[in-house]
C-alpha positions as CSV (number, residue, x, y, z in Angstrom):
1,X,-5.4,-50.7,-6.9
2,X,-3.4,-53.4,-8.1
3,X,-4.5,-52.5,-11.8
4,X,-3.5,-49.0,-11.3
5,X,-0.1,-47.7,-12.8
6,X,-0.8,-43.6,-11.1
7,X,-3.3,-43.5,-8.4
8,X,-4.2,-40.1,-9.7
9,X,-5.8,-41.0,-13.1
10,X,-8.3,-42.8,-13.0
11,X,-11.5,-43.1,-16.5
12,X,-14.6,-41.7,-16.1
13,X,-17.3,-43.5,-15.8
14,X,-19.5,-42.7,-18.8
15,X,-16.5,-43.2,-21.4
16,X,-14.2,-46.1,-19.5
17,X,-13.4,-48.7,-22.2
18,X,-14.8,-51.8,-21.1
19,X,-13.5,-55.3,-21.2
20,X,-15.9,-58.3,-21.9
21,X,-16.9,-59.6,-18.3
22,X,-14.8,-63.1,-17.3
23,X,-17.2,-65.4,-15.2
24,X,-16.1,-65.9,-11.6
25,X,-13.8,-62.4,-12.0
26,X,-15.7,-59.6,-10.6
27,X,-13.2,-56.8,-12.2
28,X,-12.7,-58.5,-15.2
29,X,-14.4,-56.1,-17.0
30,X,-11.9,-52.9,-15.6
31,X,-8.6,-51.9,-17.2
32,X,-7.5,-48.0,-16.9
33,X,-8.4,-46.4,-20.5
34,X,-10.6,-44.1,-21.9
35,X,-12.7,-43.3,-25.2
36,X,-12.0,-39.8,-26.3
37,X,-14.9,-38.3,-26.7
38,X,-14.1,-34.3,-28.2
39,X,-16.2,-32.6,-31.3
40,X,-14.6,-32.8,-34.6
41,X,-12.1,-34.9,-33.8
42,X,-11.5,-36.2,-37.6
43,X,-9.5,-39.8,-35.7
44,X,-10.6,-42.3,-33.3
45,X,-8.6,-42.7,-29.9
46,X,-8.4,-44.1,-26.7
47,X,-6.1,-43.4,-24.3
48,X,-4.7,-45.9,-21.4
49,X,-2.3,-46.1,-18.2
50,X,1.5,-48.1,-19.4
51,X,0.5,-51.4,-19.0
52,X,1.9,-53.3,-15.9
53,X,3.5,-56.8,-15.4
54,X,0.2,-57.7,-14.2
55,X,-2.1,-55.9,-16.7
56,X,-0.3,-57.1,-19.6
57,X,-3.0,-59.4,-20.4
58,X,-5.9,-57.2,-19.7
59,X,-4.0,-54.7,-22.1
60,X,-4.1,-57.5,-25.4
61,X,-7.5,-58.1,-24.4
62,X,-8.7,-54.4,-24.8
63,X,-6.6,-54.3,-28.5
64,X,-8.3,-57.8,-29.1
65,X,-11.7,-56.7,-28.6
66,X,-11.6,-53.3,-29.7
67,X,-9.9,-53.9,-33.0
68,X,-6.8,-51.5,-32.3
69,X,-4.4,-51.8,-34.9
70,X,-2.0,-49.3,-34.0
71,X,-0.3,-47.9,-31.1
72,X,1.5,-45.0,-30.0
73,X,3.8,-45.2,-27.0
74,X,5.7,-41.9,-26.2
75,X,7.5,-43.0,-23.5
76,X,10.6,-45.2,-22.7
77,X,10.1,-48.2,-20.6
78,X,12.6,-46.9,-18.1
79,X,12.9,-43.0,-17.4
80,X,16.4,-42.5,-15.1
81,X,15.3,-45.1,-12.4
82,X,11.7,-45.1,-12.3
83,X,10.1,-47.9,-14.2
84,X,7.3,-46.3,-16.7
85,X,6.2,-49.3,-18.8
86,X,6.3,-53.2,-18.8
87,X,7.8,-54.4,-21.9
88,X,4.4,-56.4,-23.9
89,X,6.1,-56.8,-27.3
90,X,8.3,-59.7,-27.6
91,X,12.4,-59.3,-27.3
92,X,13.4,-60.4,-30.9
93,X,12.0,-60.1,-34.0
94,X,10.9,-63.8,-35.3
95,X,12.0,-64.3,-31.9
96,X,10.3,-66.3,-28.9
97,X,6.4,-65.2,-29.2
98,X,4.8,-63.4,-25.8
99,X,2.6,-65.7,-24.1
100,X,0.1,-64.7,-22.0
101,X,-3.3,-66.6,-20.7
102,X,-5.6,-65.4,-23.5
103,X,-3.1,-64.3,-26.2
104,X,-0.2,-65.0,-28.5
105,X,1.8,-61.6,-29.9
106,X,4.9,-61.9,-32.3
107,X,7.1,-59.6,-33.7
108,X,7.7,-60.1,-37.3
109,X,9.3,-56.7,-38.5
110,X,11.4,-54.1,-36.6
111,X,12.0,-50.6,-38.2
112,X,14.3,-48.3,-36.4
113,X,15.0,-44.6,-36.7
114,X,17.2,-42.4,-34.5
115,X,14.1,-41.0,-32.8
116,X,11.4,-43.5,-33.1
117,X,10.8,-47.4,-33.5
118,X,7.9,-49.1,-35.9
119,X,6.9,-52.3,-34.6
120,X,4.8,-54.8,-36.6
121,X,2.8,-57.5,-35.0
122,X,0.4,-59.8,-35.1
123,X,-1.4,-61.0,-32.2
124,X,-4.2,-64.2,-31.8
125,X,-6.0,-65.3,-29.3
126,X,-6.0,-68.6,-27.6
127,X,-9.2,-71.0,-28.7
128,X,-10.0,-68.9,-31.8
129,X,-7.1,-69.2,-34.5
130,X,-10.2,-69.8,-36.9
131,X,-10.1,-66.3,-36.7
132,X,-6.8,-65.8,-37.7
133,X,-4.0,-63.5,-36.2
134,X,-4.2,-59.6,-36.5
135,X,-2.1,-56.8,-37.3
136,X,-1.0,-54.4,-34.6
137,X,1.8,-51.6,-35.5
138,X,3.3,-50.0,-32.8
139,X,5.0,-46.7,-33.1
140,X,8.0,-45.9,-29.9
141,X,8.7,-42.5,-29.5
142,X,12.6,-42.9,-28.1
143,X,13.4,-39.4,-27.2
144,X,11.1,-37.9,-25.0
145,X,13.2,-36.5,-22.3
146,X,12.9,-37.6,-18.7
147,X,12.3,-34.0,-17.6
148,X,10.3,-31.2,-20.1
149,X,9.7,-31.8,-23.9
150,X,11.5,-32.2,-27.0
151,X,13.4,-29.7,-28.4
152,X,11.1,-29.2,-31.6
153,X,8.2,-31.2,-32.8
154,X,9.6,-32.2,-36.3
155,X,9.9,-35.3,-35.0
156,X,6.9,-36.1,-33.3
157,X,5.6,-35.1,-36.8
158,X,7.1,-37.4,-38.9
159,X,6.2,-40.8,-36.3
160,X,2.3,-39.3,-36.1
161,X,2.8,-38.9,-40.3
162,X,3.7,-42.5,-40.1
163,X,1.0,-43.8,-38.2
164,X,-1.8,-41.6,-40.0
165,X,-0.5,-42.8,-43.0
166,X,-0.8,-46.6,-41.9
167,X,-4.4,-46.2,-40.8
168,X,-7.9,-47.4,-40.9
169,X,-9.6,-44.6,-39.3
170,X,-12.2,-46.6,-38.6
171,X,-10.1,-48.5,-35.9
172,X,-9.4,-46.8,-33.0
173,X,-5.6,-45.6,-32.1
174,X,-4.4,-46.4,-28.8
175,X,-1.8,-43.7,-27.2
176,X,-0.2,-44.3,-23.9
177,X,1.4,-41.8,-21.8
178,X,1.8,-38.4,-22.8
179,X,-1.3,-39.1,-24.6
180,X,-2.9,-35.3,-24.5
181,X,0.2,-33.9,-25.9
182,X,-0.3,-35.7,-29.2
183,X,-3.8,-35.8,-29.4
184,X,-4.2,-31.6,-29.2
185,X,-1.5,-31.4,-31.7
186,X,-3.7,-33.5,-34.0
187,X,-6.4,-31.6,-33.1
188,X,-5.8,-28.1,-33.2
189,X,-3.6,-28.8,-36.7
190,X,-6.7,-30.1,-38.1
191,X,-8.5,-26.6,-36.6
192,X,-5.7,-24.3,-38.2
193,X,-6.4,-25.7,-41.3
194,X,-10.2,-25.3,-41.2
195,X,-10.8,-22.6,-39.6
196,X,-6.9,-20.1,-39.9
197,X,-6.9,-20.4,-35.9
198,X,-6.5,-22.9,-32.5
199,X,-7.8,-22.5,-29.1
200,X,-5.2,-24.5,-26.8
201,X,-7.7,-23.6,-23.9
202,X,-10.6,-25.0,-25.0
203,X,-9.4,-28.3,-26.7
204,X,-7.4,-28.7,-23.6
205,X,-10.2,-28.2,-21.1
206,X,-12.2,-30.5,-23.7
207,X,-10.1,-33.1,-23.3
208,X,-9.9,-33.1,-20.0
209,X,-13.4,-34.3,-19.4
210,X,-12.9,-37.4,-21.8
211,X,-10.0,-38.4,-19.3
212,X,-8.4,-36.7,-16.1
213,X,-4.9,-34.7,-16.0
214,X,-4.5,-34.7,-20.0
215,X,-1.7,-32.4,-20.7
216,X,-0.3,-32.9,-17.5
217,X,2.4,-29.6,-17.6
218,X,3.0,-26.0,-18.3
219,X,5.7,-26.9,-20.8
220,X,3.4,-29.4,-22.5
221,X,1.3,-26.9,-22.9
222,X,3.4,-24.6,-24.0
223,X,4.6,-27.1,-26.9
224,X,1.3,-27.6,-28.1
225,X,1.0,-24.2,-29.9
226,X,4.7,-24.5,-31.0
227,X,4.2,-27.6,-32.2
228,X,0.9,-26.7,-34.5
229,X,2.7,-23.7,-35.8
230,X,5.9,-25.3,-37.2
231,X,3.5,-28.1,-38.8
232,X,1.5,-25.1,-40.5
233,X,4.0,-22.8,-41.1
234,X,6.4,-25.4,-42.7
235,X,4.3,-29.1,-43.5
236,X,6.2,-32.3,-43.5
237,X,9.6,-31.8,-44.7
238,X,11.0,-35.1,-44.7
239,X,11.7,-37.4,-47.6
240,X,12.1,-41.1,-48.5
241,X,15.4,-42.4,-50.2
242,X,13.6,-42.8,-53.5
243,X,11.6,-39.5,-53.5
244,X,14.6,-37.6,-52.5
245,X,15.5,-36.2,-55.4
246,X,12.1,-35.6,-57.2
247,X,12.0,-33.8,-53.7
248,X,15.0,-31.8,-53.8
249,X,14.0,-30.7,-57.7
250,X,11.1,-29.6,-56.1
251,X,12.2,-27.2,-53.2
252,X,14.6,-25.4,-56.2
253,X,11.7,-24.6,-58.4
254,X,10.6,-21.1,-57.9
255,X,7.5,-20.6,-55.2
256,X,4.0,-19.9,-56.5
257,X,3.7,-16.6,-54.1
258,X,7.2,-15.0,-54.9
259,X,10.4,-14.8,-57.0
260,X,12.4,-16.9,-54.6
261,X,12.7,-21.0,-54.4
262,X,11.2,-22.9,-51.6
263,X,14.6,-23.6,-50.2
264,X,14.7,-19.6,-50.0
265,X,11.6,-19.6,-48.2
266,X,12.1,-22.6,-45.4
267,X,15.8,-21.1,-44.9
268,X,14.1,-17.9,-43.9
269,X,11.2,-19.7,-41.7
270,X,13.7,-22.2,-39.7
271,X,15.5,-18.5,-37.6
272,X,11.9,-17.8,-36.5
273,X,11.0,-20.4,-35.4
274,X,13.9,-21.3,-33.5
275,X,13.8,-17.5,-31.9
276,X,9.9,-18.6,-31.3
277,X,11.1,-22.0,-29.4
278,X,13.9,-20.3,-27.5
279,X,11.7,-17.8,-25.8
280,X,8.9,-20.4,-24.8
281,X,11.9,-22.3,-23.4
282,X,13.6,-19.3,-21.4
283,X,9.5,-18.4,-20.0
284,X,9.5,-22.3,-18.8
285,X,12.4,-21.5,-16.6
C-alpha cells in the first residue's frame, strides 16, 4: 500500500512493468505502471501512478531500465489543496542535482511556455557512469484545470507535437496522470487519418484492459472526440519565430480546393468549432 498513490488503480498482471528484482527486497520488483498493449497503436507507452516521496527512486529506476526518454506529465504537483505529484526533477536548472540511492538526475535546460514546460535531463546511475548519463525530456502540461478539461485541445496539440517531434519511437513514452485522455487522442487521430472515422467506444474500452479506470470522466470523454476533430479539421497551426512569415505567406496564398485563402478558410472553421465545444460544455452540466 505504501507504493500506492489511488488505491483504486492498480496494473494488471499480464502487462505490469516490472522492475529488476533487488536481493533481500521482496517487492522490489513492483512499482504501479502499465505497458499499453492496444492494436495499431503507431507509439510505444506506458502509463504510471504520480510518483510519491517514497517511490521516487523506484520511478528513476523504471526510466533507467526501460530506456524512457521522454515524459508527459499532465498534471500540476498541487491541485487546490490536494497534493498530486512529488516533485523528481531537480529545483534549478544547473542547480543542486536530485540524489536518490540508485540515481543522479540534473536539469540542464528549462523551456517555458504559458501552457506547458520542456524539461531536459540527464540522469545516471550510481556504480555505472561507464555507461554514461541519459537523456530524459519531460513535457509539464500547466493548465489542466483542477475540476473538467481544458477549454480546447490546441494546446494539448502543440506539447504532444513537441514530444512526437523529439522522439525515438522505439523508446517507450511514459504519461502520468490523465494518461487515457492523451493516449485516445493520439490514437483515434491516427484512425481518422487512416480510415475517415474514430470509435471513442471501442479504443476507450480497449484501453481499459491494458490499465484500469483510463479515461476516468464523462467530460474526458467528451473531449476526446472534440479534440480529434479540431486536429483533423484544422492541423497544427502554430509557428516558430523564424518560420513565421514563410508561414503567414503561406495561409494568404489561395487554397488548392477553392477561390478563397487559407486564412479565409480557418476564419470560417474557428465559429464551428467553438459552437461544437460550447454545446459539449452546456451537455456536461
Amino acid at each position: 500500500k505504501s507504493k500506492q498513490r489511488f488505491g483504486n488503480i492498480i496494473p494488471y498482471d499480464h502487462n505490469r512493468v516490472k522492475l529488476e528484482h533487488i536481493e533481500g527486497q521482496p517487492l522490489s520488483d513492483y512499482i504501479n505502471a502499465s505497458h499499453v498493449q492496444v492494436r495499431y497503436m503507431h507509439s510505444q507507452y506506458q502509463f504510471c501512478n504520480c510518483p510519491k516521496e517514497n517511490t521516487v527512486s523506484d520511478f528513476w529506476r523504471m526510466i533507467w531500465e526501460q530506456k524512457v526518454e521522454r515524459i508527459a506529465m499532465l498534471t500540476n504537483l498541487v491541485d487546490g489543496c490536494f497534493k498530486k505529484c512529488f516533485q523528481y526533477w531537480p529545483k534549478k536548472v544547473n542547480g543542486e542535482p536530485m540524489l536518490s540511492d540508485q540515481f543522479t538526475v540534473k536539469l540542464f535546460k528549462e523551456d517555458v511556455w504559458p501552457d506547458f514546460t520542456r524539461r531536459q535531463m540527464e540522469v545516471s546511475k550510481v556504480g555505472m557512469e561507464q555507461v554514461g548519463a541519459r537523456p530524459v525530456t519531460q513535457y509539464y502540461y500547466t493548465t489542466w484545470p483542477d475540476h473538467g478539461v481544458p477549454s480546447y485541445a490546441t494546446v494539448l496539440w502543440r506539447l504532444f507535437n513537441k514530444l512526437m517531434q523529439d522522439a525515438d519511437k522505439s523508446r517507450p513514452i511514459l504519461i502520468h496522470c490523465r494518461t487515457g485522455t492523451l493516449v485516445a487522442m493520439d490514437h483515434l487521430l491516427d484512425q481518422a487519418n487512416r480510415e475517415n472515422g474514430i470509435d471513442v467506444y471501442a479504443f476507450v474500452t480497449a484501453l481499459r484492459q491494458s490499465r484500469m479506470h483510463m479515461v476516468q470522466s464523462v467530460e474526458q470523454y467528451k473531449f476526446i472526440p472534440l479534440a480529434v476533430l479540431e486536429a483533423y479539421t484544422v492541423g497544427s497551426t502554430s509557428s516558430s519565430a523564424a518560420e513565421f512569415m514563410s508561414h503567414y505567406s503561406a495561409l494568404n496564398r489561395q487554397s488548392s480546393i477553392s477561390t478563397k485563402t487559407l486564412f479565409s478558410e480557418q476564419t470560417k472553421v474557428c465559429p464551428l468549432l467553438l459552437l461544437i465545444y460550447l454545446e459539449a460544455g452546456e451537455c456536461a452540466l
